[in-house]
N, C-alpha and C positions, 0 to 999 in steps of 0.2 A: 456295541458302542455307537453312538450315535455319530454322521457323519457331520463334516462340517460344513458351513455354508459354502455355494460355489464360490463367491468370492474370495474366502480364505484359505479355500483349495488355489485356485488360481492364480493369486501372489504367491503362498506356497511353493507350487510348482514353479512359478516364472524363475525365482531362487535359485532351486534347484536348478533349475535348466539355466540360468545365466552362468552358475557356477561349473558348471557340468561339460558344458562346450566347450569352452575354449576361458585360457587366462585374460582378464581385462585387458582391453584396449587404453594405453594410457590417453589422458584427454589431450595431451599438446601432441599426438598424433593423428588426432580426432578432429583438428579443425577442420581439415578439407571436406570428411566426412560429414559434419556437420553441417558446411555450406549445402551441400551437393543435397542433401536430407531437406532442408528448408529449399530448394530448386526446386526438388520434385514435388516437394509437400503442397507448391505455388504455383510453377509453371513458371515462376518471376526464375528472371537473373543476375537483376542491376540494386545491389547492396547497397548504392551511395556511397558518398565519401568515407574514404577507411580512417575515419576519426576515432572509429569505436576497434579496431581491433588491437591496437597497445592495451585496451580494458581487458578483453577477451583471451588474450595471451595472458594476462598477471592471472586472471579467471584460471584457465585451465591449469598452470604450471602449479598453481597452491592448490585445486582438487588434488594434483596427483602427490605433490610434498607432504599437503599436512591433514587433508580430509578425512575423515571415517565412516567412510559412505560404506552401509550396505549394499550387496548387490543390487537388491531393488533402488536402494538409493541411487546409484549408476546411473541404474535405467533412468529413472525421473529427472537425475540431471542431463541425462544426454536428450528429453524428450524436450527439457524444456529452454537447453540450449535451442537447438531444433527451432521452436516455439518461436524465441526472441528475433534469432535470424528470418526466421519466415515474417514476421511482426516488420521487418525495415524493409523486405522487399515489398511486401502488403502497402507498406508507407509511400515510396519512393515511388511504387506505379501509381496512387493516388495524386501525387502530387503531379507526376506527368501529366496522367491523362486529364487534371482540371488544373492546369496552372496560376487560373486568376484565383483560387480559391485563396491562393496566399499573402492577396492584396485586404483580405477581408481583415478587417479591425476585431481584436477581441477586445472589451469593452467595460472596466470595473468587473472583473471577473472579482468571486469572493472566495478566499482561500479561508478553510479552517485549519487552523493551526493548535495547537495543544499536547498537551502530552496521553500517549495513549489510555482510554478506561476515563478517560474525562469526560466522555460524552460525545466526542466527534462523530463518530459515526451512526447515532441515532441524529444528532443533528445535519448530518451530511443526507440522510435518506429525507426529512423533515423538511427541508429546503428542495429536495427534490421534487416533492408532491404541488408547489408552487410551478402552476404553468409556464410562467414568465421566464423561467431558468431551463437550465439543462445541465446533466451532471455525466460523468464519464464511465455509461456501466462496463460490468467487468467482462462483458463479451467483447466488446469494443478496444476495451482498452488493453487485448491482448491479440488482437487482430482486425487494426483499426482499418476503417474505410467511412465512407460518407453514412450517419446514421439513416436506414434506410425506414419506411414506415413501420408502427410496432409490429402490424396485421404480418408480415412477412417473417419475423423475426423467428418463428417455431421452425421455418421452412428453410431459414439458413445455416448451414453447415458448422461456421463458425459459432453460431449459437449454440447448435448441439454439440460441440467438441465444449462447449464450456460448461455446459449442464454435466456432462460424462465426468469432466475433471473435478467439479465441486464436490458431485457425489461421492467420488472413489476418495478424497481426501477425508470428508465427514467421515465414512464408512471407515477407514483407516483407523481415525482418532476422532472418538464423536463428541470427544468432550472439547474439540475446537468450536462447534458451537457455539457453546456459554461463554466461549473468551473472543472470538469474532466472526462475528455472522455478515456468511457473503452469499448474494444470490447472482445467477448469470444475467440479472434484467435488473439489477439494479447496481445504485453509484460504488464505484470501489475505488480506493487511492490510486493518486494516480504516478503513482510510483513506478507503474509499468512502463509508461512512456522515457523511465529515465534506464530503466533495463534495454533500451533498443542502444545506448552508448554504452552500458556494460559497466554503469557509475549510478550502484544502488545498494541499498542495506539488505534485501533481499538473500543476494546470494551469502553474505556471511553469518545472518541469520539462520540459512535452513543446511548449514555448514562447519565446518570448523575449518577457519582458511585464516589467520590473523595476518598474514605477509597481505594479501588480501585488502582486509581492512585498510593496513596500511595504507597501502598504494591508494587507495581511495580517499583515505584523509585529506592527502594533498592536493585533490586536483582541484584543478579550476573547470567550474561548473557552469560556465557559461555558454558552450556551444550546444549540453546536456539541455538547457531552461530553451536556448533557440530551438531545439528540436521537438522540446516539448512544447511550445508553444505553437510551432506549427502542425503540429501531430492535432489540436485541439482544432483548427481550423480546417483539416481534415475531416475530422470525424463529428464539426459540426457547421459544416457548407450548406447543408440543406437548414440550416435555422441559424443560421448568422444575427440575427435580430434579439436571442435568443441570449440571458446573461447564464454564462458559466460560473458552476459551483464546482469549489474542487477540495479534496481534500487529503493531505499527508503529514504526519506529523513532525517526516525529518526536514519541508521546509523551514522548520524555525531554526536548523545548523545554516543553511544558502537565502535566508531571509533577505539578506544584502542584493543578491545576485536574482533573485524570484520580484525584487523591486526594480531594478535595472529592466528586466526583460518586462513587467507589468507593474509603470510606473503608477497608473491609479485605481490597483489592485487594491481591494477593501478585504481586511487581515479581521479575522473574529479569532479571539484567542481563549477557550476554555480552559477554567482551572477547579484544581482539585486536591486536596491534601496528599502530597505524595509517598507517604508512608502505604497509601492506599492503591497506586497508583504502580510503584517502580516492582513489589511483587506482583502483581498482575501481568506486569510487562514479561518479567523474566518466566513465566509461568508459561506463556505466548511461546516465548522464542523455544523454549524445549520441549511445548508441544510442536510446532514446525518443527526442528532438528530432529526429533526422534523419528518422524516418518522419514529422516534421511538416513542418519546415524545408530535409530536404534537408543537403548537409554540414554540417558545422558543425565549429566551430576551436576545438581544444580548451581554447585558453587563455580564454576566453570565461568557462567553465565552471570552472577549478581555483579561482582563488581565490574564490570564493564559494560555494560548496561544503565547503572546508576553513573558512571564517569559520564558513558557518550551521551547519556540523557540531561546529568546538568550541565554537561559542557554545550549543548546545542541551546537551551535555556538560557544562559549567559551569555552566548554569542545574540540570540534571538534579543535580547533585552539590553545589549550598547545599540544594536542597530535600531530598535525603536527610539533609544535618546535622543539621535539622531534626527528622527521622520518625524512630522507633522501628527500631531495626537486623532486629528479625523482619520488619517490613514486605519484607525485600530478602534475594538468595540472588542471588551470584556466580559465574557461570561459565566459566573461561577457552576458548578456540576449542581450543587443544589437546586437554583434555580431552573436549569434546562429539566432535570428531573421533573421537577412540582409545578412549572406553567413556561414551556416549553414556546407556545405559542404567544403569550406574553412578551417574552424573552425577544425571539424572532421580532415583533412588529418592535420592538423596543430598538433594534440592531437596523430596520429598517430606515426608520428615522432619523438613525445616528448617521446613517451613508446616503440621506437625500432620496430616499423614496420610501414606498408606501407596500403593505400586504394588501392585496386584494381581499375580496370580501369568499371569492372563489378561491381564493391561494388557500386564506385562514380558516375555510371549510374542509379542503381537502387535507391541508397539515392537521386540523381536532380529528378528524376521520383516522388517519396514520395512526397518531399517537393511541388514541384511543386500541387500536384494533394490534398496538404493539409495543404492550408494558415490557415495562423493566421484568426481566428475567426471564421471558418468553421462552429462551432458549435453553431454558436449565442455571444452576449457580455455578460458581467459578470458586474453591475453594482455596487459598494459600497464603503462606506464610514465609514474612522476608527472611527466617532464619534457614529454610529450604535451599536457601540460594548465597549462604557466609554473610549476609548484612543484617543490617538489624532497623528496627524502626531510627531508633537513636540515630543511628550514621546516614539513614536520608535523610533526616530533616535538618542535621545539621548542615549536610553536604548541598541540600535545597532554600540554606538561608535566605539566601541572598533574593531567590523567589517568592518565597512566602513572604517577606520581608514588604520586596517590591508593590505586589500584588492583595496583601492583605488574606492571604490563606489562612484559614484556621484549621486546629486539627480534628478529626471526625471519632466522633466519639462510636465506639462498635465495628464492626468490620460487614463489609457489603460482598456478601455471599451467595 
C-alpha cells in the first residue's frame, strides 16, 4: 500500500497525539494561557483596553457549550486565538512607538460592499493594481505594523507564517480555492481588524457557537469601526497620501456605524441574482467549518445564512435612504465580469476622480492574466442546504426590487 503524503501523515498523527495525551483543556480555562502564548509569540505585553475581553469570554464559553470541534479543530482554534491576541499587542506597540501616526487623516477611503460571489473580490484585487490606492493584504492584516517596502516582505516572518497558513488550509480543502481565493501579498477583508475586539462573523462561521452569534447581534459596533480605523493608519503610515480600498461584505449589517466613523467614505455596492449567490455562500461557510468540525449538514447552514444575509441587505438599504445618492455607485456582476475596467473608470467619475492611464494599464494587465474560474469551478445547489431557489428570491424581494436584479438564466460553475 502506498504511503500517504507527509502532510496527511502529520495531521494524522497530530489527532492522535492531541487525543492521546491528555483530555482537552476547556477554553474558558485557556484564557490566561492564551495571553501568555500571544506574550511569548511577541515579546509584547500591553493588550490595551480590556474592551474586547466580555467578546473573548462569550467566545470561549460557547466553544466549550456548543462547538464540535475536532481535535485538530482545538488545535487551530487555540492557534488562532493565539494569533488575534498577538495581532492587538502587535497593534498597541505600533501605536506607541509612532503616536502621531494617529493624527493622520484617512481620506474617501472606498469600501466594497455586496453580497458575497458578486464579484468583490476580483474587484477588490482590480482596484488594487491602481498605484494611487492601497489595500489591506492578508499578511498585514493579521499581524499589523507599518507596511514595510515589498523588497523585504519574503524576509519577514510574519510573511512567512502567512504563506505557511494559506497553504495548510488549501492543502486541507482544495476546493476552497474555486469558492475564495486568498494570497499572503495581496488584499483580503478586512474583517480581521474587527477579530482583535472579538465582534466578527468569523468565529461562528468556522463553528457552531449560536449563543455566540447571539451576543454578537447586539453589540454596539462602534469602539470595533474606532479600532479599525486606526489599525488602517497603522498599517498605512508609510503612504498616508495613499487612498484605502477595503473590502467586507458584513459592512452592509454596521453600514450606519462604518459612516459615522468614515463620514465621506465612497460605498461601491455589487449586485447579483441571489438565487446564485446565497448557495455559494452557504457552500463557503461548510467548507470553513468542516476543516473545524469535520462534516457538516448542509441544512444546518441555509437558512441562517439567507436570514443574516437579507437581514444585513435591509438594514444596508434604509441607511442608504437616508445618505446622500453620491455617497454610493452601483455595480451589476455582469458588467464587472465583461468590462471590469469600464465599470471602474465609470465608479471613478461618479466619486470625483479619474483612472490613470498607468492605473487602466495595470488593472487590463490583472484582468487579463486572471479569468474567471482560474481557480477551478464551484459546484452547488440551494436544495443542499433546506432552501430553495423560490425562498431567496422571495425572501430577496425587496432587493431585487430596489436594485433592478434580474434573474440569471444557467447556473455559474
Amino acid at each position: 500500500m502506498a504511503r500517504q503524503p507527509l502532510p496527511v501523515r502529520l495531521y494524522n498523527g497530530a489527532q492522535r497525539l492531541i487525543g492521546a495525551v491528555r483530555a482537552p483543556e476547556p477554553f474558558v480555562e485557556a484564557e490566561a494561557s492564551l495571553r501568555e502564548a500571544a506574550r511569548k509569540a511577541t515579546g509584547l505585553e500591553d493588550f490595551g483596553d480590556d474592551d474586547y475581553g466580555a467578546g473573548l469570554r462569550v467566545l470561549l464559553e460557547a466553544y466549550d457549550r456548543e462547538a464540535r470541534l475536532t481535535p485538530f479543530g482545538r488545535m487551530m482554534v487555540r492557534g488562532e486565538l493565539t494569533g488575534v491576541l498577538a495581532a492587538r499587542l502587535l497593534t498597541e506597540a505600533g501605536w506607541k512607538r509612532d503616536p502621531g501616526l494617529l493624527e493622520h487623516e484617512i481620506r474617501r477611503p472606498i469600501f466594497i460592499l455586496g453580497l458575497p460571489r458578486t464579484g468583490t473580490t476580483a474587484l477588490h484585487f482590480l482596484l488594487g493594481q491602481d498605484p494611487s490606492n492601497q489595500v489591506l493584504e492578508y499578511w498585514l492584516a493579521g499581524a499589523p505594523g507599518p507596511r514595510p517596502p515589498r523588497e523585504q516582505w519574503e524576509a519577514d516572518p510574519r510573511f512567512v507564517n502567512a504563506l505557511r497558513a494559506l497553504r495548510l488550509m488549501y492543502y486541507l480543502d482544495p476546493g476552497l480555492k474555486a469558492i475564495h481565493w486568498m494570497t499572503a501579498d495581496g488584499p483580503d477583508e478586512c474583517r480581521h481588524l474587527f477579530l482583535q475586539s472579538f465582534v466578527d462573523h468569523t468565529f461562528d462561521s468556522n463553528a457552531t457557537i449560536p449563543s455566540y452569534t447571539r451576543w454578537f447581534a447586539a453589540q454596539d459596533m462602534r469602539a470595533a469601526y474606532a479600532r479599525h480605523r486606526d489599525v488602517l493608519k497603522l498599517v498605512g503610515s508609510p503612504t498616508p497620501e495613499r487612498r484605502w480600498v477595503l473590502k467586507y461584505p458584513s459592512h452592509m449589517r454596521h453600514l450606519d456605524i462604518l459612516l459615522e466613523t468614515y463620514p465621506d467614505a465612497c460605498i461601491v455596492q455589487t449586485h447579483r441574482d441571489p438565487t446564485r449567490v446565497l448557495p455559494s455562500i452557504c457552500s463557503l461557510v461548510r467548507g470553513w467549518r468542516g476543516l473545524y468540525e469535520g462534516p457538516v449538514a448542509g441544512v444546518e447552514i441555509g437558512s441562517w445564512q439567507l436570514e443574516m444575509y437579507a437581514g444585513m441587505m435591509e438594514k444596508a438599504m434604509r441607511v442608504r435612504d437616508a445618505r446622500p445618492a453620491s455617497h454610493f455607485f452601483d455595480l451589476s456582476f455582469s458588467e464587472l465580469v465583461h468590462d471590469p475596467v469600464t465599470a471602474i473608470g465609470r465608479m471613478y467619475e461618479h466619486f470625483g476622480g479619474a483612472l490613470s492611464a498607468d492605473g487602466e494599464e495595470r488593472l487590463r494587465a490583472w484582468h487579463r492574466d486572471n479569468p474567471q474560474g482560474k481557480h477551478g469551478g464551484h459546484a452547488y445547489r440551494a436544495e443542499e442546504f433546506g432552501i430553495s431557489d423560490d425562498e431567496i428570491w422571495q425572501r430577496f424581494r425587496s432587493y431585487t426590487e430596489r436594485f433592478g436584479v434580474e434573474p440569471e438564466k444557467g447556473r455559474d460553475n
